[in-house]
Backbone atoms as SQL, in Angstrom:
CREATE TABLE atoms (id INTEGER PRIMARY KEY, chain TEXT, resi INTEGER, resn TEXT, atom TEXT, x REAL, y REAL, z REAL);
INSERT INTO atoms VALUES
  (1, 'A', 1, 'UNK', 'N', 3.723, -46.767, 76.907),
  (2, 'A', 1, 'UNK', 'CA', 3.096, -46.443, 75.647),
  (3, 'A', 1, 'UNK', 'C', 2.566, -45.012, 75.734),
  (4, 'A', 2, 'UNK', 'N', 2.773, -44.033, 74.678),
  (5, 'A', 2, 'UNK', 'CA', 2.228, -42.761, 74.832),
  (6, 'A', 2, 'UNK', 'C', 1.175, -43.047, 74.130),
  (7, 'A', 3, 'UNK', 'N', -0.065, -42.105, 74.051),
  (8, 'A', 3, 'UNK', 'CA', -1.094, -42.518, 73.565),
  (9, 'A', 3, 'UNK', 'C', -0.934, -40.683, 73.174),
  (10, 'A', 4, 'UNK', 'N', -1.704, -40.287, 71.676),
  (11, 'A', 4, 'UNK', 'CA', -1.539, -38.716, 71.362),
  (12, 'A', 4, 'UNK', 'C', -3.382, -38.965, 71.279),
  (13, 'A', 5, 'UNK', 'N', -4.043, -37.536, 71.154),
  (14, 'A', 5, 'UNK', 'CA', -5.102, -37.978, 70.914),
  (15, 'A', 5, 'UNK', 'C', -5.253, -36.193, 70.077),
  (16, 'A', 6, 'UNK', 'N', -6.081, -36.303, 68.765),
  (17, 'A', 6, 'UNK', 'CA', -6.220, -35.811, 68.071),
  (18, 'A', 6, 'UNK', 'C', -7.747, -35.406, 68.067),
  (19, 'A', 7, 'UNK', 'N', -7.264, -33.853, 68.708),
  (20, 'A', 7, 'UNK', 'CA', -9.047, -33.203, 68.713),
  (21, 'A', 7, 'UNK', 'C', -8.905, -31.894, 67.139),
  (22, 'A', 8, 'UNK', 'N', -9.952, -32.487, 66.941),
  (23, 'A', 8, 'UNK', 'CA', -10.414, -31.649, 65.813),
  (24, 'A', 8, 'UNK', 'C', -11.272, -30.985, 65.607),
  (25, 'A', 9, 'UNK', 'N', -11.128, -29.249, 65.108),
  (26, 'A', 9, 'UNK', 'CA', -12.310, -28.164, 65.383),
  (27, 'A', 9, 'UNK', 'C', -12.930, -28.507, 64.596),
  (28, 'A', 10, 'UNK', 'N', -13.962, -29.102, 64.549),
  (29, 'A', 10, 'UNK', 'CA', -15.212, -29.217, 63.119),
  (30, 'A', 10, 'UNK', 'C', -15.494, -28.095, 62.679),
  (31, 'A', 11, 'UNK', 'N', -15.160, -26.724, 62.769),
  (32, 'A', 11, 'UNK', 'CA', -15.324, -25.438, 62.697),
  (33, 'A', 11, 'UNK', 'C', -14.235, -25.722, 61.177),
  (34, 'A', 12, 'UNK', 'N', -13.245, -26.586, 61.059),
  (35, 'A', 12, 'UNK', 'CA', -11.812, -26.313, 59.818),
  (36, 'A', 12, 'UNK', 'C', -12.632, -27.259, 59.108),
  (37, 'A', 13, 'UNK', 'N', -13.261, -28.356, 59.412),
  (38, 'A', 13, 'UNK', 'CA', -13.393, -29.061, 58.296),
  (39, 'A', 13, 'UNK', 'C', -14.919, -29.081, 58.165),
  (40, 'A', 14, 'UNK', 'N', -16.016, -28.499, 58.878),
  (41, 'A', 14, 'UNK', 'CA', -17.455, -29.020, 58.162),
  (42, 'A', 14, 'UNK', 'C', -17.378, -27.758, 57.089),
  (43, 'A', 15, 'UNK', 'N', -18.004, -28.594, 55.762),
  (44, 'A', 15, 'UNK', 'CA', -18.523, -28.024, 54.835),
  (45, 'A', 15, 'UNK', 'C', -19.639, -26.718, 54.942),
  (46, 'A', 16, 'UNK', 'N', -19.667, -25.587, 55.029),
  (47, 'A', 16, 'UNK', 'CA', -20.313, -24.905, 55.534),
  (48, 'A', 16, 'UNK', 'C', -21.714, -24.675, 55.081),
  (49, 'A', 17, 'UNK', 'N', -22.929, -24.638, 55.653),
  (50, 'A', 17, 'UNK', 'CA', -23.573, -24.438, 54.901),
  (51, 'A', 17, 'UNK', 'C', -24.407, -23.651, 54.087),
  (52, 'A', 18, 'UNK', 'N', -25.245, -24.085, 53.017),
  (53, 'A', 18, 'UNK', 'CA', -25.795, -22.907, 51.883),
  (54, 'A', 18, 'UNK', 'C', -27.326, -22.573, 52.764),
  (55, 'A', 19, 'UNK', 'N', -27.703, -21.801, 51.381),
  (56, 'A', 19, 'UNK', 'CA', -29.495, -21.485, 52.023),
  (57, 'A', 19, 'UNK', 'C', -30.206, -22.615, 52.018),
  (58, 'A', 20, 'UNK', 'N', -29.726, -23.345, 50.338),
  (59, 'A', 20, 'UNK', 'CA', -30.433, -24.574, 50.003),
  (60, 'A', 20, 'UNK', 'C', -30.798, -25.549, 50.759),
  (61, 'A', 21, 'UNK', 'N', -29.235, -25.837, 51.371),
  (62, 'A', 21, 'UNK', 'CA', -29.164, -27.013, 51.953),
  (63, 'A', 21, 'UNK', 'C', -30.063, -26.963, 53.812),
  (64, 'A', 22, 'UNK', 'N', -30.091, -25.328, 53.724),
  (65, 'A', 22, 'UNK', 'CA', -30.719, -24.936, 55.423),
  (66, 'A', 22, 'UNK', 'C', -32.128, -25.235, 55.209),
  (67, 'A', 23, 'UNK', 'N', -32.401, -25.409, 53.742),
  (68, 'A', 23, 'UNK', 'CA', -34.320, -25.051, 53.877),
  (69, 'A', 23, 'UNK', 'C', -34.173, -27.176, 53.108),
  (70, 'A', 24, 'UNK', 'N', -33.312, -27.715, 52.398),
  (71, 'A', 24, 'UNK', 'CA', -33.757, -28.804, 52.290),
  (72, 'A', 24, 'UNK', 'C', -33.374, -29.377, 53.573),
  (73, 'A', 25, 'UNK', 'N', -32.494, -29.257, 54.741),
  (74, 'A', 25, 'UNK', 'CA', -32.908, -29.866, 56.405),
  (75, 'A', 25, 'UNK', 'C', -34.087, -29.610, 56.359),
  (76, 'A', 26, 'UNK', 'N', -34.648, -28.481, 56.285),
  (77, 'A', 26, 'UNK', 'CA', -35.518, -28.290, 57.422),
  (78, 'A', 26, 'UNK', 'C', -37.035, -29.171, 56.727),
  (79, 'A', 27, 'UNK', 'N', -37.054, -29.000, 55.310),
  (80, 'A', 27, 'UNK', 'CA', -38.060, -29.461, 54.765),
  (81, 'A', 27, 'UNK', 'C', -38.342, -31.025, 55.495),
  (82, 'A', 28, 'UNK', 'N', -37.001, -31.757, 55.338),
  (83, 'A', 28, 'UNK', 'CA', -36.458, -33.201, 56.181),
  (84, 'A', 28, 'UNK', 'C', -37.009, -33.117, 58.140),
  (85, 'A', 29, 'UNK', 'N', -36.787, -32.274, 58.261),
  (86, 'A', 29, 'UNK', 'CA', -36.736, -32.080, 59.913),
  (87, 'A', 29, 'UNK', 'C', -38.003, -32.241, 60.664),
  (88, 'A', 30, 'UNK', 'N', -37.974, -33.207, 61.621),
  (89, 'A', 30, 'UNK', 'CA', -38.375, -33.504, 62.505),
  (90, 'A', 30, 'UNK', 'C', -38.960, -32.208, 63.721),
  (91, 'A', 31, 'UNK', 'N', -40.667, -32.026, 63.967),
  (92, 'A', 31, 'UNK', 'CA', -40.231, -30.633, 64.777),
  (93, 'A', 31, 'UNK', 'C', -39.306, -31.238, 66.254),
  (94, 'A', 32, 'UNK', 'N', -38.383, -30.412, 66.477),
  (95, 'A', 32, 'UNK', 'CA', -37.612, -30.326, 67.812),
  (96, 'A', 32, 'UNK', 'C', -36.551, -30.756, 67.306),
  (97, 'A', 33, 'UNK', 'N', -35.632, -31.409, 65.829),
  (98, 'A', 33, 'UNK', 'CA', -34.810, -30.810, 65.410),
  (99, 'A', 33, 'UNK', 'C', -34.156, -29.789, 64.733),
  (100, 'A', 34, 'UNK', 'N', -32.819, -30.017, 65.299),
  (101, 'A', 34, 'UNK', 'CA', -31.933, -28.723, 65.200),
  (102, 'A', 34, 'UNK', 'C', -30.501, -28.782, 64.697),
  (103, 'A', 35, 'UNK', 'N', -30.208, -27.347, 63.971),
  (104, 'A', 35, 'UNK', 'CA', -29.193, -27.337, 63.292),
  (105, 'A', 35, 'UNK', 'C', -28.243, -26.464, 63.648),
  (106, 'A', 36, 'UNK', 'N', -27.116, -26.445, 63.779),
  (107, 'A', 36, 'UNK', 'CA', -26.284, -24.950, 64.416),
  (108, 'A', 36, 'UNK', 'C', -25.241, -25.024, 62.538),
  (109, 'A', 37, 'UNK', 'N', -26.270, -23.827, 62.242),
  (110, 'A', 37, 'UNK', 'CA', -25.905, -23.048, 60.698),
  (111, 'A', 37, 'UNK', 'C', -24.741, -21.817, 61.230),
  (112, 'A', 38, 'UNK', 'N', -24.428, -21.689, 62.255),
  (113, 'A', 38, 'UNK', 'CA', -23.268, -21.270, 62.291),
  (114, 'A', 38, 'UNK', 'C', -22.737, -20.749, 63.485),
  (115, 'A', 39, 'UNK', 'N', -21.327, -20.883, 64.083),
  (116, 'A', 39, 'UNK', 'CA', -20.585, -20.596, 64.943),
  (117, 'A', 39, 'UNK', 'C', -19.318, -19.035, 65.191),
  (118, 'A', 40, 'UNK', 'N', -19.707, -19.091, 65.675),
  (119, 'A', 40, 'UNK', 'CA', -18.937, -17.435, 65.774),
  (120, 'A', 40, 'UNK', 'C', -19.295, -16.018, 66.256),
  (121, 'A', 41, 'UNK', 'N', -18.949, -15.401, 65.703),
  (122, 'A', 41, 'UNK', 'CA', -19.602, -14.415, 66.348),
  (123, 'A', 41, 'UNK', 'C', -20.379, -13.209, 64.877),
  (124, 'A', 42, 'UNK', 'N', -21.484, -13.551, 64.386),
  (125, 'A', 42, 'UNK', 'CA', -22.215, -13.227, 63.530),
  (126, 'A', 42, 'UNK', 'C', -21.739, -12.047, 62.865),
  (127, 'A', 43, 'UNK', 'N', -22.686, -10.773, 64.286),
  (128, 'A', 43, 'UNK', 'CA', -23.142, -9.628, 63.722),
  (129, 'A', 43, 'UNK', 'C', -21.519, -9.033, 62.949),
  (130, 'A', 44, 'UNK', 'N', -20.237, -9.169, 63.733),
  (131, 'A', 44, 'UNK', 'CA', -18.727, -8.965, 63.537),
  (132, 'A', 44, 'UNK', 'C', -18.450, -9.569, 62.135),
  (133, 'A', 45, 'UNK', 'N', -18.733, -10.684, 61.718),
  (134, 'A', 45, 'UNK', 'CA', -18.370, -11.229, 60.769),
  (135, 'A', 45, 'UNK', 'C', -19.234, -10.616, 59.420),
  (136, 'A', 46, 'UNK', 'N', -20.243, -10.735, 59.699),
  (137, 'A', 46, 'UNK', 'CA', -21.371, -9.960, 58.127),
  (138, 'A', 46, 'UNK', 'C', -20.721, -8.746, 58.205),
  (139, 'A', 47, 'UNK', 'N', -20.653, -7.581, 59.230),
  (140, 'A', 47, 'UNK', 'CA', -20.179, -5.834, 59.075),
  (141, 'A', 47, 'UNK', 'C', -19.119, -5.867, 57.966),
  (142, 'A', 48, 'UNK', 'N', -19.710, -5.315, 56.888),
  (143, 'A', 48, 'UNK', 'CA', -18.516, -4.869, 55.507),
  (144, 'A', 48, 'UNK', 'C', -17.223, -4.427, 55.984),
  (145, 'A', 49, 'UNK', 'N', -17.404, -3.745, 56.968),
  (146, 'A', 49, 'UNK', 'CA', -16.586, -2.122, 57.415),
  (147, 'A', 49, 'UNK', 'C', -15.114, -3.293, 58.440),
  (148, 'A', 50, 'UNK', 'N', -15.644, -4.225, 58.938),
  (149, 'A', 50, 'UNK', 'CA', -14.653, -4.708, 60.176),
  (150, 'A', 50, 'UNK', 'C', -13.825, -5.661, 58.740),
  (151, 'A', 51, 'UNK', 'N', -14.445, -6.610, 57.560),
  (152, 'A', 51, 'UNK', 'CA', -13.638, -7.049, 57.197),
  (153, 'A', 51, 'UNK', 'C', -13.374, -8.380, 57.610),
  (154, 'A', 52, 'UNK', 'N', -13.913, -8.801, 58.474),
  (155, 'A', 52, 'UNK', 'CA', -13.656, -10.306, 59.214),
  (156, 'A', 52, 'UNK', 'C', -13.701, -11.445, 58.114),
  (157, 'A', 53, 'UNK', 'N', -14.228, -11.579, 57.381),
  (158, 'A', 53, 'UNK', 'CA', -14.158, -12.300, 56.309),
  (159, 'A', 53, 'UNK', 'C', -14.361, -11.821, 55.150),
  (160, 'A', 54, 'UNK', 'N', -13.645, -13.073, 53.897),
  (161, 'A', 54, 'UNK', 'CA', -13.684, -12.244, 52.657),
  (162, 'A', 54, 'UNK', 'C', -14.701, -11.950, 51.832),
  (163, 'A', 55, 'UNK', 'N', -15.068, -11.123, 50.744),
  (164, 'A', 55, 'UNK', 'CA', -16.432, -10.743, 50.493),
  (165, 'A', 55, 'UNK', 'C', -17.628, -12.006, 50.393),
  (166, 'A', 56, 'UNK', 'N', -17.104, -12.683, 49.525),
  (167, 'A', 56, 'UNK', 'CA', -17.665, -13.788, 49.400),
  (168, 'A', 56, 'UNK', 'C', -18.151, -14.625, 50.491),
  (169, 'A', 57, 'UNK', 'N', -17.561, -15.092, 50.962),
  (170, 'A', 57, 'UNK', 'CA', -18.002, -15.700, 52.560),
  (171, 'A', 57, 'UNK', 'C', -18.855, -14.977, 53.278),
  (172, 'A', 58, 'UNK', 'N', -18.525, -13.373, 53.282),
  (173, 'A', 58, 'UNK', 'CA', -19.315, -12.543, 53.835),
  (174, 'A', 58, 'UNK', 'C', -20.659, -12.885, 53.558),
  (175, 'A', 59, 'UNK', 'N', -20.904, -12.607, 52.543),
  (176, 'A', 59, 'UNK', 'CA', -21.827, -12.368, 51.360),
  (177, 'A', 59, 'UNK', 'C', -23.060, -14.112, 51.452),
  (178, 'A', 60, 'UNK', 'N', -22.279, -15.568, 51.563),
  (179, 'A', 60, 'UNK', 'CA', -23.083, -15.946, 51.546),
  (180, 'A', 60, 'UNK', 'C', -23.362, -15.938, 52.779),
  (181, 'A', 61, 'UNK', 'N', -22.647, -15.660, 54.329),
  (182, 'A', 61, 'UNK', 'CA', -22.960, -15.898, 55.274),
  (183, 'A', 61, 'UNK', 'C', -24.127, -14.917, 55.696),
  (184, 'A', 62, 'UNK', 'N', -23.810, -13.828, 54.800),
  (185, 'A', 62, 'UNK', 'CA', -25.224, -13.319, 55.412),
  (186, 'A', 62, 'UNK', 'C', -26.436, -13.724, 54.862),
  (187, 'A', 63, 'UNK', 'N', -26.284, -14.286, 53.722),
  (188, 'A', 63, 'UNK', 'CA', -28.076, -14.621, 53.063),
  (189, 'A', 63, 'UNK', 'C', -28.311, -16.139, 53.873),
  (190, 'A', 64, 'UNK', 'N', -27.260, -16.622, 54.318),
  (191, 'A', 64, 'UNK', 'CA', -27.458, -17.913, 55.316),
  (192, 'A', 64, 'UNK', 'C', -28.529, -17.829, 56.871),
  (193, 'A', 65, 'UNK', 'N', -27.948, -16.668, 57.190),
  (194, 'A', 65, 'UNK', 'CA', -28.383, -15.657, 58.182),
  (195, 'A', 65, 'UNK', 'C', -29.890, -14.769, 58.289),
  (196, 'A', 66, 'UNK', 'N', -29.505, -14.553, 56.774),
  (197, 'A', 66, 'UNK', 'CA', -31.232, -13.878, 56.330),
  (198, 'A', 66, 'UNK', 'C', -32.187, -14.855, 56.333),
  (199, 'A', 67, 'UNK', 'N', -31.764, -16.150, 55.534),
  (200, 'A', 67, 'UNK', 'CA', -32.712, -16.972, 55.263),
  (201, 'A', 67, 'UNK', 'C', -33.203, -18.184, 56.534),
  (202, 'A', 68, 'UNK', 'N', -32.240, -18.039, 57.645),
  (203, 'A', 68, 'UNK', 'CA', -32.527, -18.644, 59.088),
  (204, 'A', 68, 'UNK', 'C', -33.480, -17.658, 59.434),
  (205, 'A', 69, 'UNK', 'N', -33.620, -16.549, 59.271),
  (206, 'A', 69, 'UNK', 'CA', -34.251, -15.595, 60.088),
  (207, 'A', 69, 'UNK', 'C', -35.642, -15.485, 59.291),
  (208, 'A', 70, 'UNK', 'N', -36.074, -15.607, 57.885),
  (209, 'A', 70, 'UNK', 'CA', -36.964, -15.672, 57.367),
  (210, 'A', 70, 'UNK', 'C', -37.749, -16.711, 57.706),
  (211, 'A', 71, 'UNK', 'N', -36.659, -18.027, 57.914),
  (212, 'A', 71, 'UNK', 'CA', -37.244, -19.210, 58.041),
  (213, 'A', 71, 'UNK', 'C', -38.136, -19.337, 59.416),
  (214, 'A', 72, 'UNK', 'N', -37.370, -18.161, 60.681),
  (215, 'A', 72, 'UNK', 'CA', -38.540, -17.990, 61.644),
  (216, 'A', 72, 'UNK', 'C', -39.490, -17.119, 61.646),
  (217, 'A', 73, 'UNK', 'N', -39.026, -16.479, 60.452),
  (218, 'A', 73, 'UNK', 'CA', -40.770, -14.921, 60.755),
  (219, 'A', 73, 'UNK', 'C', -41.766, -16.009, 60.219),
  (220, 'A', 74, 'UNK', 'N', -41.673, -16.987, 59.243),
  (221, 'A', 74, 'UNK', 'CA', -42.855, -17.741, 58.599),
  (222, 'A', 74, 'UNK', 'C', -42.984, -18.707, 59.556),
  (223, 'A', 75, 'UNK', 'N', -42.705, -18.767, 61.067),
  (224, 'A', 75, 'UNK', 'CA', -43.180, -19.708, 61.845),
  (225, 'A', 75, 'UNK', 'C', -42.587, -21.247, 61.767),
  (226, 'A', 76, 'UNK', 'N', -41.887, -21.043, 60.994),
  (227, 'A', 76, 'UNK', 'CA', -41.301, -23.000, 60.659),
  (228, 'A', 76, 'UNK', 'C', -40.293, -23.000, 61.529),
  (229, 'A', 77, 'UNK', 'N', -39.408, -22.516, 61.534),
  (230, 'A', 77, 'UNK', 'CA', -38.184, -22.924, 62.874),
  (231, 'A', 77, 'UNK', 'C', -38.339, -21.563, 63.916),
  (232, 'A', 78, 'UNK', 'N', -37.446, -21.845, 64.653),
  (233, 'A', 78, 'UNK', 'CA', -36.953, -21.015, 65.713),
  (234, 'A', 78, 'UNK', 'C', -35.339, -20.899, 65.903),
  (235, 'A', 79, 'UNK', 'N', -34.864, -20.076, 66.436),
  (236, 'A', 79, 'UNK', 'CA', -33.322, -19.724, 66.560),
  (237, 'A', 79, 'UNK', 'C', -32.763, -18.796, 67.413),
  (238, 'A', 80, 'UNK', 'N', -32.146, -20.270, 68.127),
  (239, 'A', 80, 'UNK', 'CA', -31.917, -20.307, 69.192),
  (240, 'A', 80, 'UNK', 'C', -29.905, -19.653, 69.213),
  (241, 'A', 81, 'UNK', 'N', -29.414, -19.085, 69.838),
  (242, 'A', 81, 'UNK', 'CA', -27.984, -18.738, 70.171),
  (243, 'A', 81, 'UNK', 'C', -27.495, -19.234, 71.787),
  (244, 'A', 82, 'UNK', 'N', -26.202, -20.386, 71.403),
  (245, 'A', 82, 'UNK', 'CA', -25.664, -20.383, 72.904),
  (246, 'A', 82, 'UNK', 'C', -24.454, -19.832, 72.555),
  (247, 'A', 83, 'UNK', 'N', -24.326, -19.547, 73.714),
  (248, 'A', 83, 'UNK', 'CA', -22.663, -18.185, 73.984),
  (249, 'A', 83, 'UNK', 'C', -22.227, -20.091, 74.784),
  (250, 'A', 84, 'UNK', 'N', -21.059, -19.685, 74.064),
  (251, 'A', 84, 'UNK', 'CA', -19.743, -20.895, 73.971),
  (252, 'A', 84, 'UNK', 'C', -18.378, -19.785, 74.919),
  (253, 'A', 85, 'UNK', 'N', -18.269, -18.689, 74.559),
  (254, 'A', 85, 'UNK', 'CA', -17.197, -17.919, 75.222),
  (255, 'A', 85, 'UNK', 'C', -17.029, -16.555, 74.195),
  (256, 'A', 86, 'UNK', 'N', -16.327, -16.073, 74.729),
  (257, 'A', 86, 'UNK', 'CA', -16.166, -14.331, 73.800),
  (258, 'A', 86, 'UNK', 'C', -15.859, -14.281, 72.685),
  (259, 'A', 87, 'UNK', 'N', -17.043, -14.020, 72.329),
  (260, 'A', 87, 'UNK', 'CA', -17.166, -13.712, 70.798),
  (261, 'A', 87, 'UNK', 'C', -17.192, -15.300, 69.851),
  (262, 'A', 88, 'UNK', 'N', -17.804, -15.856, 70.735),
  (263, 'A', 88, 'UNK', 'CA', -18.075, -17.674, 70.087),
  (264, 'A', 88, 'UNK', 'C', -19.535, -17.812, 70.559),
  (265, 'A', 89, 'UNK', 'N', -20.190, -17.742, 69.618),
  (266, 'A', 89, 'UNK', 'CA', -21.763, -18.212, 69.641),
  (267, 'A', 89, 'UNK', 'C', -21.890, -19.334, 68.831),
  (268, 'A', 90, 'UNK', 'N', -22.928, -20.195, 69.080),
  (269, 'A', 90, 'UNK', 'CA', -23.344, -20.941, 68.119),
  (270, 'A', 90, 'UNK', 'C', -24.824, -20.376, 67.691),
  (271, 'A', 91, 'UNK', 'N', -25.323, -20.865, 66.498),
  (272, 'A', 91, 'UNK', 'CA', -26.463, -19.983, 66.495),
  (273, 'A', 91, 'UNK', 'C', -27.221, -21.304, 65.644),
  (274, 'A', 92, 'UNK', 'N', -28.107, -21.374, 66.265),
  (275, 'A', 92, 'UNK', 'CA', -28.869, -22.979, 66.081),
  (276, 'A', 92, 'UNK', 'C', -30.569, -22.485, 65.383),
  (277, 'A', 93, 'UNK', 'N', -30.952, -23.272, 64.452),
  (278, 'A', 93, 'UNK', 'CA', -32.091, -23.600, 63.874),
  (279, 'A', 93, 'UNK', 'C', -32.955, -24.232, 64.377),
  (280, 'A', 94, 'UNK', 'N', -34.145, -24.596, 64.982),
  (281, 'A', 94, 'UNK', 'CA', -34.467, -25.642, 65.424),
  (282, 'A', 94, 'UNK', 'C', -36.267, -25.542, 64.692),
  (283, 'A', 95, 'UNK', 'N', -36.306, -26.886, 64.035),
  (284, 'A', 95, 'UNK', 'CA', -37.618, -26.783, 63.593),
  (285, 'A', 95, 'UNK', 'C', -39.136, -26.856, 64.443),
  (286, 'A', 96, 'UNK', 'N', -39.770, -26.442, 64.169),
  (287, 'A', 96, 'UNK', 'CA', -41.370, -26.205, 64.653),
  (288, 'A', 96, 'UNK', 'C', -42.269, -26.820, 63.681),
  (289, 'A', 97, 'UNK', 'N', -43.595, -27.840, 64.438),
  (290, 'A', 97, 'UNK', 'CA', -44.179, -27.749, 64.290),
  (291, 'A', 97, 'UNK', 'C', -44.923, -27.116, 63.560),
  (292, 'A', 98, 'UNK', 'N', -45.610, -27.884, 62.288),
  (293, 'A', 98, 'UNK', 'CA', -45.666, -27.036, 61.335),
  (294, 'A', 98, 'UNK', 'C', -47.276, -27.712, 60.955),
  (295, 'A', 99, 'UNK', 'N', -48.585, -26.576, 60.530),
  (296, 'A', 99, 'UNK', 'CA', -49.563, -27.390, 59.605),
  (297, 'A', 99, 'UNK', 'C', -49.263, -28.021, 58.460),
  (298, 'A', 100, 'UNK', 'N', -49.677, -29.079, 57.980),
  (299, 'A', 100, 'UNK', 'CA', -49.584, -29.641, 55.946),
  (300, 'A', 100, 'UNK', 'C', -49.311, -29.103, 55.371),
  (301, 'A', 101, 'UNK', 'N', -50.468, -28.438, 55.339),
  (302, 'A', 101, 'UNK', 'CA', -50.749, -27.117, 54.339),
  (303, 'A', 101, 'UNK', 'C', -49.612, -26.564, 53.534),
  (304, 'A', 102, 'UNK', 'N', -49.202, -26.162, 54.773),
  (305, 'A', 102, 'UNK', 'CA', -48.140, -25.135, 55.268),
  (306, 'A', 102, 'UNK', 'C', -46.354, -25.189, 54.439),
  (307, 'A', 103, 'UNK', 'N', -46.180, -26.096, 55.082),
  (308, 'A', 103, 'UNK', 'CA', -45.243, -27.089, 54.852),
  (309, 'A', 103, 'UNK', 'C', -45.044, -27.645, 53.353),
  (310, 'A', 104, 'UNK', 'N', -46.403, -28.532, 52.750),
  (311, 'A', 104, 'UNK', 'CA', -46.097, -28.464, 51.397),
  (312, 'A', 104, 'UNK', 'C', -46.170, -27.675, 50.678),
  (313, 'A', 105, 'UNK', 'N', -46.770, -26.589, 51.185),
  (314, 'A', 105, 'UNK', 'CA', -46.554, -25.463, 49.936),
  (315, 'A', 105, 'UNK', 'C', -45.603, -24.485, 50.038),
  (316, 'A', 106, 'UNK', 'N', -44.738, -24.466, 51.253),
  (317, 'A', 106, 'UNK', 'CA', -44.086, -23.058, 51.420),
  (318, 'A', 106, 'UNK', 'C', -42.909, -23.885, 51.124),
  (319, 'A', 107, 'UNK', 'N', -42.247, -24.665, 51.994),
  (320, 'A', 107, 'UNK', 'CA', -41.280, -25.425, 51.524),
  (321, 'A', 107, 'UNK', 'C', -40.039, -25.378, 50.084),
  (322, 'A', 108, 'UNK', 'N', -41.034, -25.654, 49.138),
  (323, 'A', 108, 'UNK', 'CA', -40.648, -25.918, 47.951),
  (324, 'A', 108, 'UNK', 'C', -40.323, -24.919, 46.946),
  (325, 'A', 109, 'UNK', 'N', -41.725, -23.669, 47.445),
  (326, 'A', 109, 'UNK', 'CA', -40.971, -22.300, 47.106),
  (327, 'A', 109, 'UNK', 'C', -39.558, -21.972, 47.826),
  (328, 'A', 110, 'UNK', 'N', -39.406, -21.762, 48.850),
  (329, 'A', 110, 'UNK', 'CA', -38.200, -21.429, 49.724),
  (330, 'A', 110, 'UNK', 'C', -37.133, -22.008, 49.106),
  (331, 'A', 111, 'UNK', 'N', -37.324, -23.546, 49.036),
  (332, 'A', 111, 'UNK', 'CA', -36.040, -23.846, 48.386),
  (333, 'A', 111, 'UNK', 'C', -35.778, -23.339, 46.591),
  (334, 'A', 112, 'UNK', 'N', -36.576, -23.286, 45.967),
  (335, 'A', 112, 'UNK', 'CA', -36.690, -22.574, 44.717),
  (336, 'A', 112, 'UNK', 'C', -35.574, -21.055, 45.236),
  (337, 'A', 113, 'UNK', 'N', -36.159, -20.699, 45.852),
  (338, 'A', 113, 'UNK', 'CA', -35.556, -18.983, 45.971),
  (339, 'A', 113, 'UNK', 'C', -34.126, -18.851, 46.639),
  (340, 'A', 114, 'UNK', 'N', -34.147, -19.766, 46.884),
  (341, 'A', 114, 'UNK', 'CA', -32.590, -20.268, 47.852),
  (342, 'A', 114, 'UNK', 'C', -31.579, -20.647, 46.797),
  (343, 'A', 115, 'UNK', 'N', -31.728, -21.220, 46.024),
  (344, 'A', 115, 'UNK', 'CA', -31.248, -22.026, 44.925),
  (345, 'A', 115, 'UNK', 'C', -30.298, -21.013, 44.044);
């Protein structure tokens, strides 16, 4: 009996994701979970000039990018990058510990502005 076995890059088929959907995880998130909002090799892919992807993709991948990175200057996640091999990063979200306060009120703006 041959047996085939079918590996699949989740890189072709996950739905990629928006700002929305990065700030409604996180609103959901547990601190010490984590999200890998994207794989590849970043800074190469956003540069207008190299072209790596098409504008659009470009375009949301970088406000995906902005808004991971906002999401750590305000202290709510952290983001973390593992090197997978050349020019393959994953680049991971991971939520923090957060006050009430904090949380219900910033939250809901974020996702407003994401939207």
């Amino acid at each position: 009996m041959v047996m085939h076995k079918l590996i699949t890059d989740i890189r072709a088929v996950a739905k990629p994701l928006t700002e929305a959907s990065l700030c409604t995880w996180l609103g959901a998130a547990a601190p010490g979970d984590s999200i890998t909002y994207h794989r590849g090799a970043l800074a190469r892919q956003v540069c207008p000039q190299l072209q790596c992807l098409p504008e659009q993709e470009r375009t949301a991948l970088q406000r995906l990018a902005a808004r991971a990175l906002k999401l750590a200057e305000l202290g709510l996640a952290d983001i973390v990058q593992r090197r997978h091999g050349y020019e393959d990063y994953a680049y991971i979200l991971v939520a923090r510990r957060r006050p009430r306060r904090t949380a219900s009120a910033i939250l809901p703006l974020l996702l407003a502005e994401a939207a």
